[in-house]
Every structure is written in C-alpha cells, then in structure tokens.
MIKOLMAR-119725 format. One record per residue (C-alpha): residue number from 1; x, y, z. Coordinates in steps of 0.2 Angstrom, whole numbers, plus 2048, in hexadecimal, padded with zeros to 3 digits. Layout:
# residues N
PT,NUM,X,Y,Z $
...
END
This chain:
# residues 462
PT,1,21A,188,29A $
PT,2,21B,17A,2A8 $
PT,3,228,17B,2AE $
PT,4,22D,18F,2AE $
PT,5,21D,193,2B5 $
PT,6,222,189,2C4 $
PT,7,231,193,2C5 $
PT,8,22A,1A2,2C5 $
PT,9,21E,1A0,2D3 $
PT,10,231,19B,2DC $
PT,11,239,1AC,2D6 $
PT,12,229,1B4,2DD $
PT,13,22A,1AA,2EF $
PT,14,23E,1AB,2F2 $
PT,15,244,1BC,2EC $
PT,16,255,1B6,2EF $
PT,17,257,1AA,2E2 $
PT,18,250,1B5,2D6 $
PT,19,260,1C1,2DC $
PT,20,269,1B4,2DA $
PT,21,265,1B2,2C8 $
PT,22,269,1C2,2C3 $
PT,23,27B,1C1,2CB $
PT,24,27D,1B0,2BF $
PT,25,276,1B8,2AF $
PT,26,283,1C3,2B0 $
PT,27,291,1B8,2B2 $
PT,28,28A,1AC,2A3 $
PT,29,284,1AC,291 $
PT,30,273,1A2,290 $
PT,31,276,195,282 $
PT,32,26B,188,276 $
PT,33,26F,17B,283 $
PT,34,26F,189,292 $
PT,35,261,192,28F $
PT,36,256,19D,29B $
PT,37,24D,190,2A4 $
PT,38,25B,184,2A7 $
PT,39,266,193,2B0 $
PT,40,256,194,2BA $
PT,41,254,185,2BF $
PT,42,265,184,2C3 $
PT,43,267,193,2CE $
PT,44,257,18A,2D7 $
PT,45,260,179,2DC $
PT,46,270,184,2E1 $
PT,47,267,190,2EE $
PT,48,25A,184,2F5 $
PT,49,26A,17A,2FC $
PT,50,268,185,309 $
PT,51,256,184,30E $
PT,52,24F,17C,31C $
PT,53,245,169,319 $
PT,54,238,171,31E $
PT,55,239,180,311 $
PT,56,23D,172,304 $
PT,57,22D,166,30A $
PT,58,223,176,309 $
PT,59,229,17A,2F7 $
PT,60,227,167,2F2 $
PT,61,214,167,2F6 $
PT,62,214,178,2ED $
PT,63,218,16E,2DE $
PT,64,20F,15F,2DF $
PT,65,1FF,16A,2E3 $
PT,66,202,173,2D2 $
PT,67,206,161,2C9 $
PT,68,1F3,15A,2D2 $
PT,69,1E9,169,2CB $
PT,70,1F1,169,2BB $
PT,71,1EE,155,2BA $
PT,72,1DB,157,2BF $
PT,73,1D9,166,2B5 $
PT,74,1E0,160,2A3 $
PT,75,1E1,14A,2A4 $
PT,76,1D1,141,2A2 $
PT,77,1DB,132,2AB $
PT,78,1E1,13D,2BA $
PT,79,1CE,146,2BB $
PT,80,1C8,137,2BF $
PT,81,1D4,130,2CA $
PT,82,1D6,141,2D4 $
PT,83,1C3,143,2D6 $
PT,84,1BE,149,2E8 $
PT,85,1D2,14D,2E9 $
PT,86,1D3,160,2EC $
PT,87,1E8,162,2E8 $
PT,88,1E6,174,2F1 $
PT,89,1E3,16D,301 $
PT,90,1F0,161,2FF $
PT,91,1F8,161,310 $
PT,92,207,154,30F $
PT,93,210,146,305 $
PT,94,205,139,310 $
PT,95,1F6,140,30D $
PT,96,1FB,13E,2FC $
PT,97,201,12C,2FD $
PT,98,1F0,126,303 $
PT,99,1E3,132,2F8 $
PT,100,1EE,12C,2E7 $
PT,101,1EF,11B,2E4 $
PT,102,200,114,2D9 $
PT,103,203,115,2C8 $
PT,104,20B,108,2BE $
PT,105,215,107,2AB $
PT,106,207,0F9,2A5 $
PT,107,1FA,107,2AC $
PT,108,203,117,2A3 $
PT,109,204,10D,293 $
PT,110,1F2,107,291 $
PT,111,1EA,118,296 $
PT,112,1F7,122,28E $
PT,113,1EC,12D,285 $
PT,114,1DF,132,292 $
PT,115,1EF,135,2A0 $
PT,116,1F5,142,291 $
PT,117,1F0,154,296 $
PT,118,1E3,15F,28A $
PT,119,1EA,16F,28F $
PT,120,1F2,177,27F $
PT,121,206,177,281 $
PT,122,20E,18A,27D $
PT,123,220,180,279 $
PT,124,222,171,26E $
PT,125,223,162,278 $
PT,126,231,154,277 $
PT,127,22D,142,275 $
PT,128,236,135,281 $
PT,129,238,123,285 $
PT,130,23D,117,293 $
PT,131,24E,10D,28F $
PT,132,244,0FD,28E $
PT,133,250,0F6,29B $
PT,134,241,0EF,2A4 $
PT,135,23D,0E8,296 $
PT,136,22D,0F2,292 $
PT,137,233,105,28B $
PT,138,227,113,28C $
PT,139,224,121,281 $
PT,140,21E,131,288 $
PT,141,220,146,288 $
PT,142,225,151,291 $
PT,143,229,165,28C $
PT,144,238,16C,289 $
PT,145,23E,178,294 $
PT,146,23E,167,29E $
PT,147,24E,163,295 $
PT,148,256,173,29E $
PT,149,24F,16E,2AF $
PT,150,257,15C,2AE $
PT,151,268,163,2A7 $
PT,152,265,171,2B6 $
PT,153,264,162,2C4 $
PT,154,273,158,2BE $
PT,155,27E,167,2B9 $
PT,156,27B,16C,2CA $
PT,157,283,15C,2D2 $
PT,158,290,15B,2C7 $
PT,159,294,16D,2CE $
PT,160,299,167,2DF $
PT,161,2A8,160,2D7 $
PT,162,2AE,16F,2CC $
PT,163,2A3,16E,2BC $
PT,164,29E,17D,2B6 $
PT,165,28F,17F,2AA $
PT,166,293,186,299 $
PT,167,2A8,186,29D $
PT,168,2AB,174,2A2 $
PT,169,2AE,167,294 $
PT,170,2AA,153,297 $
PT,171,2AC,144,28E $
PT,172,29D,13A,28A $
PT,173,29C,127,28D $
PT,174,28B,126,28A $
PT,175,287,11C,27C $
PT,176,28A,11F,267 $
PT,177,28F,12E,25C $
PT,178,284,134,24E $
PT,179,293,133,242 $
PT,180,29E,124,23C $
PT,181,2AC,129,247 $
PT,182,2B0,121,258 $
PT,183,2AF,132,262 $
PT,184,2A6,145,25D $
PT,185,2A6,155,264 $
PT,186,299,160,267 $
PT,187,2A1,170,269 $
PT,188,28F,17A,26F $
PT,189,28E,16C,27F $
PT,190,2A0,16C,282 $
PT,191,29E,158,27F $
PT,192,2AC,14C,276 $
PT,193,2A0,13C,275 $
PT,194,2A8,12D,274 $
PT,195,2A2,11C,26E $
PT,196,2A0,10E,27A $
PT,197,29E,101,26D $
PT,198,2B1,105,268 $
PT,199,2BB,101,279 $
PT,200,2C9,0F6,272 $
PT,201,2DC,0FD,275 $
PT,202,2DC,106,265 $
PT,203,2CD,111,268 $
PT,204,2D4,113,27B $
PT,205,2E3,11C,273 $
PT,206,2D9,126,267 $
PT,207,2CC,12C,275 $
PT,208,2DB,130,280 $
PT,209,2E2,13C,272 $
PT,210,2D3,145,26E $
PT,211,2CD,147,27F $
PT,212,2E0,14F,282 $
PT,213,2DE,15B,274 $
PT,214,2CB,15F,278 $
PT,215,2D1,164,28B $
PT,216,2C1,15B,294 $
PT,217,2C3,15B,2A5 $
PT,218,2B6,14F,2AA $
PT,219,2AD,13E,2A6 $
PT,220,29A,139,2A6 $
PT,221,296,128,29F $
PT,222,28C,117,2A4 $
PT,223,297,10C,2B4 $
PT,224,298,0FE,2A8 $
PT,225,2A0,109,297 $
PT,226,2AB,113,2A4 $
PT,227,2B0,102,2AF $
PT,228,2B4,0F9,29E $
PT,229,2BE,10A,298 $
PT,230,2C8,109,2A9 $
PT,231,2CB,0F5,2A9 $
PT,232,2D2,0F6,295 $
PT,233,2DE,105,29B $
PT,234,2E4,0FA,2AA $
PT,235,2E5,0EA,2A3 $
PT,236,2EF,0F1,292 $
PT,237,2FA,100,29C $
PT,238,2F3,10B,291 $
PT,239,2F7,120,293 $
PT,240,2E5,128,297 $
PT,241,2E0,139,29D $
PT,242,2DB,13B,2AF $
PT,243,2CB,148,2B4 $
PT,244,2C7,152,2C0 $
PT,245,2B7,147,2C3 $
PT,246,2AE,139,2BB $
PT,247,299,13B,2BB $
PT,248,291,127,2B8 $
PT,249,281,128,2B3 $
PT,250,26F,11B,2AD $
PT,251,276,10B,2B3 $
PT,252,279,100,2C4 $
PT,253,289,105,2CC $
PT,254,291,0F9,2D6 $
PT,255,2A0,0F7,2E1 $
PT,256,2AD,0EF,2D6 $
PT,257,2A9,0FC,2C9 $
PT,258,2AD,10C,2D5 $
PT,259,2BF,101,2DA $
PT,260,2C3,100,2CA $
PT,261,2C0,112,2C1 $
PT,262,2C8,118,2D0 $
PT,263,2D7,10F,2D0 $
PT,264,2DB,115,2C0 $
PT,265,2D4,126,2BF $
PT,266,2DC,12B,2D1 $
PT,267,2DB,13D,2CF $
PT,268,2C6,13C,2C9 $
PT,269,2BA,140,2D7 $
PT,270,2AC,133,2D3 $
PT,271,29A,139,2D2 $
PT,272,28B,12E,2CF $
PT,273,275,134,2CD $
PT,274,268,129,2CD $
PT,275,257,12D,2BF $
PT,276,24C,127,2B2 $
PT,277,248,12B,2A1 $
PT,278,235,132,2A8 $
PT,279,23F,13E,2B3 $
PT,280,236,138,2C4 $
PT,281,245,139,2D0 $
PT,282,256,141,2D0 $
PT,283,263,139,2DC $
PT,284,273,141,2DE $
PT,285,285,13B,2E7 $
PT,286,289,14B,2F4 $
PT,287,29D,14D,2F5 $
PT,288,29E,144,304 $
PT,289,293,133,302 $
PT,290,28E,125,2F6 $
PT,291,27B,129,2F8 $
PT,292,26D,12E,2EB $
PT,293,267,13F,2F4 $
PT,294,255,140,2EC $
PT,295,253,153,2E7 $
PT,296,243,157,2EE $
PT,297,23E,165,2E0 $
PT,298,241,157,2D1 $
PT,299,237,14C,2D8 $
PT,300,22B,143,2E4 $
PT,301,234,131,2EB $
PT,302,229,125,2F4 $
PT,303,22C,113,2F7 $
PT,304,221,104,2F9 $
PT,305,222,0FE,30A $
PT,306,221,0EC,307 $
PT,307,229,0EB,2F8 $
PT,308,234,0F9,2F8 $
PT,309,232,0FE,2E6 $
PT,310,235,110,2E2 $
PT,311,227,11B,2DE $
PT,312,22A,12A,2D5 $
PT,313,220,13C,2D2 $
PT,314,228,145,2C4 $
PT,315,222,157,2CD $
PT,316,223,163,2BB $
PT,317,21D,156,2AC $
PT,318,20A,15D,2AC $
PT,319,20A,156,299 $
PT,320,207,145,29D $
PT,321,20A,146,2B1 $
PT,322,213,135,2B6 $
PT,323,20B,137,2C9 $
PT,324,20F,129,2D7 $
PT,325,217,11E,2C6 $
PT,326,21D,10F,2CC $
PT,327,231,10D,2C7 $
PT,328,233,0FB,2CB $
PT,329,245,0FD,2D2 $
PT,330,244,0FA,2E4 $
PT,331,24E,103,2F2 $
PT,332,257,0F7,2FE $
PT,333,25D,105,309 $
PT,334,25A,117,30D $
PT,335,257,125,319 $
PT,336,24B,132,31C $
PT,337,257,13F,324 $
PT,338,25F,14A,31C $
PT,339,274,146,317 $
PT,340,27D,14A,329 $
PT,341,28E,14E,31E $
PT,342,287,15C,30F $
PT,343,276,15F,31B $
PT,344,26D,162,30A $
PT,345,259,162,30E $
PT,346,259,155,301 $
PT,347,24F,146,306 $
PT,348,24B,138,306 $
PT,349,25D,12F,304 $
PT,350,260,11E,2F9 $
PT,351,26F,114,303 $
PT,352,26B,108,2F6 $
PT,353,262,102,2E7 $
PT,354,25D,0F1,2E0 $
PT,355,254,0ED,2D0 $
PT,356,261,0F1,2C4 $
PT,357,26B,0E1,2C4 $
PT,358,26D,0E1,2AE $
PT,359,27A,0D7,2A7 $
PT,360,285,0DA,298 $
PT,361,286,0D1,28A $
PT,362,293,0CB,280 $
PT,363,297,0CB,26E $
PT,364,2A6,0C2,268 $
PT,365,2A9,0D1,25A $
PT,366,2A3,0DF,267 $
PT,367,2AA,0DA,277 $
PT,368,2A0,0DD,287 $
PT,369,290,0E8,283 $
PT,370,287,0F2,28F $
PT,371,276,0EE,294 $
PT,372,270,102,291 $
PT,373,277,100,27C $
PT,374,26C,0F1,27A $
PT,375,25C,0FC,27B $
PT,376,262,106,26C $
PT,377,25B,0F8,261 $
PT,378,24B,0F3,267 $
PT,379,247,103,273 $
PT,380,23A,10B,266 $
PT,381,230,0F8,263 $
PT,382,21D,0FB,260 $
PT,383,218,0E8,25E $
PT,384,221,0E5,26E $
PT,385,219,0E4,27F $
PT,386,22A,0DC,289 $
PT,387,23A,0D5,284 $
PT,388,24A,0CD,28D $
PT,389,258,0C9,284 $
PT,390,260,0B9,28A $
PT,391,271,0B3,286 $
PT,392,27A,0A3,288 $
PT,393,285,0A0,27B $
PT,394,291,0AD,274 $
PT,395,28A,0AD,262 $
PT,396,278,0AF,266 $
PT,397,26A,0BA,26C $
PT,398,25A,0B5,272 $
PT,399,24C,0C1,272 $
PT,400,23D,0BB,27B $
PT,401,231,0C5,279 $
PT,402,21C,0C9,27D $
PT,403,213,0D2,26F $
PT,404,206,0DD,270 $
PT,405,1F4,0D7,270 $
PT,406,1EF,0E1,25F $
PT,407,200,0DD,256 $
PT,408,1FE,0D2,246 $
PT,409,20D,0C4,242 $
PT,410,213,0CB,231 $
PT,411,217,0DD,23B $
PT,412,220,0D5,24A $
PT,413,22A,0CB,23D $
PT,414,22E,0DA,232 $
PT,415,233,0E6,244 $
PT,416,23D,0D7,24C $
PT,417,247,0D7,23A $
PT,418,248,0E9,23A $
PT,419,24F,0E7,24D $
PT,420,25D,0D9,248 $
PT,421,264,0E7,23B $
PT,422,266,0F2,249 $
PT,423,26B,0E6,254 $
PT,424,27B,0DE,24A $
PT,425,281,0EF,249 $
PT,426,283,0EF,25C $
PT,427,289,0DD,260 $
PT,428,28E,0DA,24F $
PT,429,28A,0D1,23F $
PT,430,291,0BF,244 $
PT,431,284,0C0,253 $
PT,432,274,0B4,24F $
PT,433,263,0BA,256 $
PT,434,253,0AF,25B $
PT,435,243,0B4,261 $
PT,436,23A,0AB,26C $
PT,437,227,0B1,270 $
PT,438,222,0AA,282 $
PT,439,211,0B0,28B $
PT,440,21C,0B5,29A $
PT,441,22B,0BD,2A0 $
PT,442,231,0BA,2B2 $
PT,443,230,0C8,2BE $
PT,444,238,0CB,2D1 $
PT,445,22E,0D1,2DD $
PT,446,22C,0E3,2D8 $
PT,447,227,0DF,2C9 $
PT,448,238,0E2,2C0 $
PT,449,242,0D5,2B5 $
PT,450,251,0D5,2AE $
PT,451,254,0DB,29F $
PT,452,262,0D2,29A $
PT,453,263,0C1,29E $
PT,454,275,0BC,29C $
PT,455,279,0A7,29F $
PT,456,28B,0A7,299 $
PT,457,298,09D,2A0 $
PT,458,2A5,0A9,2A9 $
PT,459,2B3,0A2,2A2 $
PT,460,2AB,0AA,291 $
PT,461,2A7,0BC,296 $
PT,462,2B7,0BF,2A1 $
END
C-alpha cells in the first residue's frame, strides 16, 4: 500500500509519533472518512511541526528516494528516464534538479500508459482528473488511502484555527449537491453542502436557516462562491450566521475578495491552501501570515528559474508517479526560509502566485458563475485536446476548441452536443453556444492560458 508503507518506516524511525498515535486513538473513533491511515497521517503533520529543517530535508529525500526506486522499478517511462540514476544515493534536491529532467501535462498525457506502474496494487485505486482550468484536464490514479492523506494535510491546517476532525461541522461552498435541493447534508462528514449556483436573496435566507439549525461552525468554499455569498449578504442587509473561521480553497484569491468576506464575517478567522487536483504541492496559510507554507512531506516544490513556473513532485503517488510535473502557474514571490512568525520547518514559502487570473462568466438567468463550475461540463472531454471559453455578449458562449489528432467529426459533434446539455444546466437554457475550432490557443509565458476568456463590458457584469 503506497502510502502506509511509507508511514510505517516513519513510526519505525521516530518512535515518538508512533506514541503519539496511540494517545489519539484513544480519544477518537476511526470513521469511513477517518480511517487508520488518515489519523496517521495526521498525527505525522502535527508532530513534525516541531522538528528541525534539517530533520524534515532528511525525511523529504527519504521519500523521494522511495518514490525514484519505486518509479525505475515498476514504469517503463520512469526506467528509461531514470537509467544510470541510482535513487539510493540520492544525496540532495539539487542533485536531483539536475539528473531529472521536467515533466510536462502534454508529456504525461501522450505516454500515459508507459508512466503507469506494473507493480500489482493491494487496494483499489481511484481514478482522478485535472479541473481543465488550463484548458487541457487530465486523467490519472492514484490509490486510496491517498484520500486519507490529502484530508490528513488540510484537516491539519484547519486545526490551527479550532477545527477538530470528526467533531467540527462546515459548510460546503464547493460546487453542486447530488439532489435537487439547493443545500444537503452529509451527516458521516459533518458537511451541509450548499449550492453555489443558487446565491440569489432567497436561497441566502434558506442557507442561513439551515446552517443555524445544522450548528456548523466553520466555512470551506471557492474566494469567488464565498465573495459572491458575502457581497449578496451586504448589499441586501440580509441576517447570516458568523463562523469561527472561513477555509477558501481551488481558486485565485485576491485582495478585494479577503476585504469583503471579512468585513461581513467579522468574527471568521480567514484561512486559505494552495493544491492541485494531482496532489503535487500543499501550501497552507499559518495563523500569523498570508503565505502558502509548502508542507515538505506532501510534496516536492521547485521552480523554473527563468520562468518562475511551479514544479511539483507528488512524493507518495508511485501509481502513475507525477515526478518534476510542470504546473504551469508561476511564482511571483517567495522565500526559502522558514516562516519567522509560526518557525514551522516548512519550506519553501509562496508570497505570491500568478497564473490563475480566470474570469467568470455571466449568465443573465444564472448570475455570475465561477470559473471552477464551468469544468463540470466539459472536464471528462475525450475528443478534446484544449478549450477556452470566450465570452462577449451576455447570451452567448464561445467554445474554441483543438481536437485531438485521432478524433473523427461526427464524435466531436455528438460530445460538443452532449456538453451544451450539461452546459444549459449551469448557465441556463436561454444561453446560445458556438464552437469554434482553431489550430491555436494563445499561451503566456509558462505556457498557461486562460481558461475563461471574458470580453464583457463592465457596465454588464457589475
């Protein structure tokens, strides 16, 4: 099992989390969700707050030299590229940087069966996919007790702030319900998932009186749902729960988002992480600063020092190993020491972020629409190599689009209608949709586009 037997080499290695363990085991009743590995994993991220960099370097390259041998061993892609690499002797990130060479989404994708590992996997393993916001998505595997590792890592930030796993219950702005109903709860997450299709004044009032009767404490949502949540409260006087603290998630965050959620949730300590669907990097806010902290036992971060682009190691996926993956959003600013405020050996630092500069778009029946809803339609395309959606009227949709090489006409024709059907359900049925196919799409200089390409005049959209 990848990623338990990493952790029990740890538990062998540092007795003391392993003591640790015991002590939460008897304080806690492991659940579907909160199962074995993810109070592991959890107990890990909490005591290694207090190690040394050096103790976290050292058990960094522990895990990227069982990530190498695993790759050479079991990936006809990695055997190749690793030959004449022994991972053993391994000595240091830059040695690292210059023996492997980069490895890009277009790369991953075209040798995406070779990259995948032979070795026979004891657990079922979970299929996953890129958002598409970069306009190419990505389907890939991971196993999953990596699930509870992921849900280890953000649980353990949300902690700082008073959240406790398997008590604490949050609201969800996070994207639909599975029902026909604007909000559901899921009484074995602790979650009351609300709807961010269905922000209007009404469904405010509704959301406010469930989450009253439901008790949750705390809110995790996309800036741009939570910021249009907080604007509709103000701008209508509308009565709305306050929370202990307010997690934002997947999206850009910028400056006049923060101002407004926290000018009308006073009371909410604001938290923010920075990911990716391929689980490379985990960046965490501490309590004290507005910087991505980059947990070093998640994951590997490098960046391009022309370019600044991220590059991203995820250090437990051996299934199909995403191993110096380019991630196309660049860093504008960041540090290499470790956070003077918490001191947490968590390095390097991300002062700030660039690449995500996604617009919404706006549907005269919908409202505004956040750019992470609009891959719901189109993010499982097979015929599709890239797509931007541009808008510049109110009533339309443009999909430009580049098909794939092997993709015939009548079965891009039949998915693009299959994908307006899916699409009218999110920006409504008045909306009309064109497709446009080009041979390019234009690209900044880290190779990222946007995604959403929105022309409106402001006077439309305000």
């Amino acid at each position: 099992m990848p990623g338990d037997d990493t952790l029990k080499r740890l538990l062998r290695k540092h007795p003391r989390i392993k003591n640790a363990l015991r002590k939460i085991y008897a304080t806690v009743n492991p659940t579907p969700e909160l199962g074995e590995s993810f109070w592991k994993w959890y107990t890990l991220f909490k005591e290694s707050e207090g190690w040394s960099l050096e103790q976290m370097r050292e058990y960094q390259l522990d895990l990227l030299r069982n990530l190498l041998h695993e790759a050479k061993s079991n990936s006809r892609f990695y055997r190749e590229r690793l030959a004449g690499i022994e991972p053993v002797k391994i000595t240091s990130v830059d040695e690292f940087s210059k023996k492997v060479p980069t490895l890009s989404k277009i790369e991953f994708a075209a040798n995406y069966s070779d990259i995948f590992s032979e070795k026979d996997s004891d657990e079922p393993l979970q299929m996953s996919q890129t958002s598409g916001t970069t306009g190419t998505p990505l389907q890939f595997y991971h196993s999953a007790v990596d699930d509870e590792r992921e849900l280890a890592a953000i649980f353990h930030n949300w902690n700082r702030v008073g959240f406790e796993p398997g008590k604490s219950r949050r609201v969800e702005l996070l994207g639909l319900v599975q029902t026909d109903r604007i909000y559901e709860i899921y009484p074995d997450r602790n979650v009351l998932r609300c709807s961010i299709l269905h922000l209007k004044p009404e469904h405010i009032r509704e959301y406010a009186e469930a989450i009253r009767k439901y008790g949750a404490d705390f809110m995790v949502g996309y800036p741009s749902a939570i910021n249009l949540l907080a604007s509709s409260i103000r701008e209508e006087s509308l009565a709305f729960p306050d929370f202990k603290a307010i997690f934002l998630a997947s999206e850009e965050l910028y400056d006049s988002q923060l101002e407004t959620i926290a000018g009308v949730f006073p009371r909410a300590r604001l938290m923010a992480h920075y990911g990716c669907s391929e689980r490379l990097l985990l960046g965490i806010w501490c309590e004290h600063r507005q910087d991505y902290h980059i947990l070093p036992h998640y994951g590997l971060a490098e960046t391009d020092s022309e370019t600044g682009e991220i590059i991203g190691t995820n250090l437990i996926n051996t299934v199909n190993p995403f191993i110096r993956y380019r991630m196309s959003d660049a860093v504008l600013e960041k540090s290499n020491s470790p956070c003077p405020d918490c001191g947490r050996p968590y390095v390097p630092r991300f002062i700030r972020i660039g690449g995500r500069m996604c617009d919404y778009i706006y549907s005269n029946e919908k409202g505004f629409i956040p750019p992470a809803v609009m891959t719901y339609p189109v993010r499982f395309a097979k015929t599709i190599r890239e797509l931007q959606i541009h808008q510049s009227q109110a009533d339309v949709l443009v999909l430009k689009y580049i098909p794939i090489e092997s993709a015939k006409r009548e079965e891009i024709e039949s998915e693009f209608e299959e994908m307006r059907i899916k699409l009218a359900h999110v920006v409504g049925e008045s909306m009309k949709i064109e497709t446009i196919r080009v041979e390019t799409l234009p690209r900044g200089r880290t190779g990222k586009f946007k995604w959403i390409v929105n022309e409106l005049n402001e006077a439309v959209i305000r």
